[in-house]
N, C-alpha and C positions, 0 to 999 in steps of 0.2 A: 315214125314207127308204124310198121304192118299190122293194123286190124282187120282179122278176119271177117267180120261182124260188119264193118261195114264194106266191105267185098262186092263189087255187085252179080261177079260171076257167082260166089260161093251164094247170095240170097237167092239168085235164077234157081243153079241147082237144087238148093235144098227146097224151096218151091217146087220145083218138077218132081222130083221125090215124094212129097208130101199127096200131090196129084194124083201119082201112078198110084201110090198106096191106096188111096183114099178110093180111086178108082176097085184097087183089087180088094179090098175091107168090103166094099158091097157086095161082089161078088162070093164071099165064103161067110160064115156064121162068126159071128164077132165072140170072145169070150164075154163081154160086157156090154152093152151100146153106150149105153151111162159114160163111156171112158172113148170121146172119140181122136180120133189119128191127128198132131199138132201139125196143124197149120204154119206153125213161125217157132224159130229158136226160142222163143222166150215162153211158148206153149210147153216144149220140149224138156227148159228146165223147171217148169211146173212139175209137170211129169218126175222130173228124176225128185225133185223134193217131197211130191208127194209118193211115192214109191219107199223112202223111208220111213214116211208115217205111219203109224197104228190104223189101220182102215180094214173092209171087208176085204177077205180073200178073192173075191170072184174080181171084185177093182183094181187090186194089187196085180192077180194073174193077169188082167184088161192088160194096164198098163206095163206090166214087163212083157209083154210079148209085141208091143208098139213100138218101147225099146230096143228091144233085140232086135226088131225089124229095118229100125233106122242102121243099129247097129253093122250090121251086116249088108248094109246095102253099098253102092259103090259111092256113093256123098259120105259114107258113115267117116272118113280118114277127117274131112274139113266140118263135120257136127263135132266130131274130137277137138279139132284145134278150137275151135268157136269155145267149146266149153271147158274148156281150159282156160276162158279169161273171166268167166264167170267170178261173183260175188263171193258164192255161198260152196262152203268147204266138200259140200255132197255133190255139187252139182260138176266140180274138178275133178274129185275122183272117178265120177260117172266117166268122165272124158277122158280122162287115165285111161281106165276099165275097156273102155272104146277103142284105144289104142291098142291095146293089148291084145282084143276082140280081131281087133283089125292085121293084126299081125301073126295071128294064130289062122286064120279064116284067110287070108289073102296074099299070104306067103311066094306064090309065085303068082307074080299082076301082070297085068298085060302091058307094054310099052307104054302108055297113054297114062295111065292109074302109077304106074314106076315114075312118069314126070311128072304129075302131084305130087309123089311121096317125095319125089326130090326137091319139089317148091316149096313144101311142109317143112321140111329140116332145113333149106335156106332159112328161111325168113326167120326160123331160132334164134 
């Protein structure tokens, strides 16, 4: 059976992902610094768990906008499948959500991003 997770092109990309970002997060005024850009999938679903906790607002906004940033990026389809095999009931939905993000936001893909989407619903 096909795990994402252990993938070694999807840990490359979502690594280079992580970079660029982290790259442009210096570059602009962070909403929090307290709250920095996840390094690795399992950073990520820290993130989405603590995102439904009771926490300060200025954390919360930190962290959904680090989210929406993975979300919307062009690795965001394979952070979706990856957290879809997750544990924790919040952390699937996230990846749902990402889906959905992903399908609303990228509705017409480029040939390249259309055979991921088509590798993504194989391996179903």
């Amino acid at each position: 059976m096909y795990d994402p997770l252990l993938s070694p092109k999807f840990k490359v990309d979502l690594m280079h992902l992580f970079i660029i970002n982290s790259n442009a997060q210096t570059d602009r005024k962070m909403a929090n610094p307290a709250v920095p850009m996840p390094q690795s999938l399992a950073e990520v679903e820290q993130l989405v768990i603590q995102l439904y906790e009771p926490g300060s607002p200025k954390i919360i906004a930190a962290i959904q906008e680090h989210l929406q940033t993975l979300q919307r990026s062009t690795n965001g389809w394979q952070m979706a499948d990856a957290l879809l095999g997750s544990q924790d009931p919040k952390v699937r939905f996230f990846g749902a959500l990402t889906f959905t993000v992903k399908l609303n936001l990228d509705w017409q893909v480029e040939p390249l991003q259309a055979y991921r989407l088509e590798s993504l619903i194989d391996m179903c």
